[in-house]
DOVEX-738744 format. One record per residue (C-alpha): chain; x, y, z. Coordinates in steps of 0.05 Angstrom, whole numbers, padded with zeros to 5 digits. Last residue first. Example, Ala and Ser with C-alpha at 12.3 -4.5 7.8 and 13.67 -1.06 7.14 Angstrom:
% residues 2
{pt A, {00273, -00021, 00143}}
{pt A, {00246, -00090, 00156}}
//
This chain:
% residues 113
{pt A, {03770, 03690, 03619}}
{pt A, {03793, 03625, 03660}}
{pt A, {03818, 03575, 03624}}
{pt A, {03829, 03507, 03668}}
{pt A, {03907, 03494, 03676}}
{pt A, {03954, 03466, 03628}}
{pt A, {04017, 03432, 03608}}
{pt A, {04015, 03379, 03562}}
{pt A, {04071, 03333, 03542}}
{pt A, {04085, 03293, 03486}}
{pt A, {04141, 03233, 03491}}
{pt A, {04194, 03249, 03447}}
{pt A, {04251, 03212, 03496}}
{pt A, {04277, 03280, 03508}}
{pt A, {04202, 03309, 03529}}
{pt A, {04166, 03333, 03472}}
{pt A, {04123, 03402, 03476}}
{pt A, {04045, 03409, 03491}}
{pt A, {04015, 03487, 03506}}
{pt A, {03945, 03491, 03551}}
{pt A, {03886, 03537, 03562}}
{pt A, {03832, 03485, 03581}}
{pt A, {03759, 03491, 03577}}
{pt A, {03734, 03432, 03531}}
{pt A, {03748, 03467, 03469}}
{pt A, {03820, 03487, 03480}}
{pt A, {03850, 03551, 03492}}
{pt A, {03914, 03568, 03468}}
{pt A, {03986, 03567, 03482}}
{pt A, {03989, 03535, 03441}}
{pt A, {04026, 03483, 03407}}
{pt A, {04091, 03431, 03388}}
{pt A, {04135, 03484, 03432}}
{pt A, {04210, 03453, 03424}}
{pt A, {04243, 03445, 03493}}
{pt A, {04316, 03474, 03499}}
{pt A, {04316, 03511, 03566}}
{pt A, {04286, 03574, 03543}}
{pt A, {04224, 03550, 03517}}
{pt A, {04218, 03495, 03580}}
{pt A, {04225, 03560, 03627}}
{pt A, {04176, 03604, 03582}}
{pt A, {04118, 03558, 03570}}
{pt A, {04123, 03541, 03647}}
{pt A, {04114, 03617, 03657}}
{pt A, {04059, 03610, 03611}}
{pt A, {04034, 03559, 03640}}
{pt A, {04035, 03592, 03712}}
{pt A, {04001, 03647, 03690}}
{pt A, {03946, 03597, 03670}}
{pt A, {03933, 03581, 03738}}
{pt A, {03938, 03524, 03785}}
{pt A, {03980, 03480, 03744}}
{pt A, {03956, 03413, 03705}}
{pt A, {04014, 03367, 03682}}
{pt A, {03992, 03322, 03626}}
{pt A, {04037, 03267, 03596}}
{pt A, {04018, 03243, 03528}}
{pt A, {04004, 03192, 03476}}
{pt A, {04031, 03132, 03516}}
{pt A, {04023, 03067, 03466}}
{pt A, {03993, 03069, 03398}}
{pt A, {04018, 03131, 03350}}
{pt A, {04004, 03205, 03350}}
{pt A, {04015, 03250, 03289}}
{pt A, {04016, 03337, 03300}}
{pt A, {04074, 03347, 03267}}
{pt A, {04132, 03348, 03313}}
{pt A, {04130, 03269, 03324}}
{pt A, {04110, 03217, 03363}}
{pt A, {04140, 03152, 03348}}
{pt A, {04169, 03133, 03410}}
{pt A, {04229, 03076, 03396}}
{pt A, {04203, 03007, 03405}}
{pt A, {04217, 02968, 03471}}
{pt A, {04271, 02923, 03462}}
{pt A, {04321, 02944, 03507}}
{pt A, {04292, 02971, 03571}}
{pt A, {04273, 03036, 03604}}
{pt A, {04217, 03062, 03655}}
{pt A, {04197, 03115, 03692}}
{pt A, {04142, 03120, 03748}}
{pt A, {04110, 03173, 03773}}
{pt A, {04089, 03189, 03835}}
{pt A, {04034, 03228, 03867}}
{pt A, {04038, 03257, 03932}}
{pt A, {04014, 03319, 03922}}
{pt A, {04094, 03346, 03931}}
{pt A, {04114, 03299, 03877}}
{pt A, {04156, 03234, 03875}}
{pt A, {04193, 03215, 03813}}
{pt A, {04203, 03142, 03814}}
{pt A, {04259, 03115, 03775}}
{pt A, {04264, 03050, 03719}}
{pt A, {04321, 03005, 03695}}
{pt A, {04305, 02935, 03662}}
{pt A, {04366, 02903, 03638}}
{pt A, {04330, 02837, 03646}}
{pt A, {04389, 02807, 03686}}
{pt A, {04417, 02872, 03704}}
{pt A, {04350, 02890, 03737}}
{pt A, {04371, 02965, 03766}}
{pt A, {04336, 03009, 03803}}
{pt A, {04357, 03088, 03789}}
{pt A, {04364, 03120, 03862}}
{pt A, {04296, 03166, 03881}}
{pt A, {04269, 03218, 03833}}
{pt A, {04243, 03286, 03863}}
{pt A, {04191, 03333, 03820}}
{pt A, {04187, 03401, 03818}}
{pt A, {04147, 03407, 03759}}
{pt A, {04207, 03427, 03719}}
{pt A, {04263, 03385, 03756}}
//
C-alpha cells in the first residue's frame, strides 16, 4: 500500500499453519511474506538494538523529495520515526520506522547536495 505494492490471495498450509503473500511491484520485484506459529517474536526495538534474523527492509526512491514525502505519509498514518531523516556516511539520505510486526524499515534515496 505505501510503496505501491500489490499482494496476491493469502496461501494457506493448514497442516503446517504456514500462511504467506506475495507483494508484487511495478519493477517487477516481489516480496514475499511469511507467518507461522513458532517462529520467535521480532525483537527489534525503538532504541536503536538489532537482533539475529531480518534486520531491515530497505525501499530506495528516486529522490529524496520523495522520502520525505514518504516520511510524511507513514508519519501521519501511525508509523513511529526510529531516525533521520538524515544523511548517512556512505551517501544515502534515509529515515527507518517499524513496520506492525516491528520489523525496521529504511526508506531512502542517494543524497544529492
Amino acid at each position: 500500500m505505501y510503496f505501491n505494492g500489490i499482494a496476491n490471495q493469502k496461501y494457506l498450509n493448514k497442516e503446517r499453519q504456514f500462511q504467506s503473500y506475495f507483494v508484487s511491484f511495478e519493477s517487477g520485484t516481489r516480496l514475499e511474506l511469511m507467518q507461522m506459529p513458532g517462529i520467535p517474536e521480532n525483537l527489534n526495538d525503538t532504541i536503536g538494538k538489532q537482533y539475529l534474523g531480518i534486520i531491515h527492509l530497505a525501499f530506495r526512491m528516486e529522490t529524496m523529495k520523495l522520502v520525505d514525502t514518504k516520511l510524511i505519509e507513514l508519519g501521519n498514518a501511525g508509523f513511529k520515526i526510529l531516525r533521520g531523516p538524515r544523511k548517512t556516511g556512505d551517501g544515502y539520505y534515509e529515515f527507518e520506522t517499524l513496520d506492525p510486526d516491528n520489523n525496521r524499515i529504511e526508506v531512502s534515496a542517494i543524497f544529492i547536495e
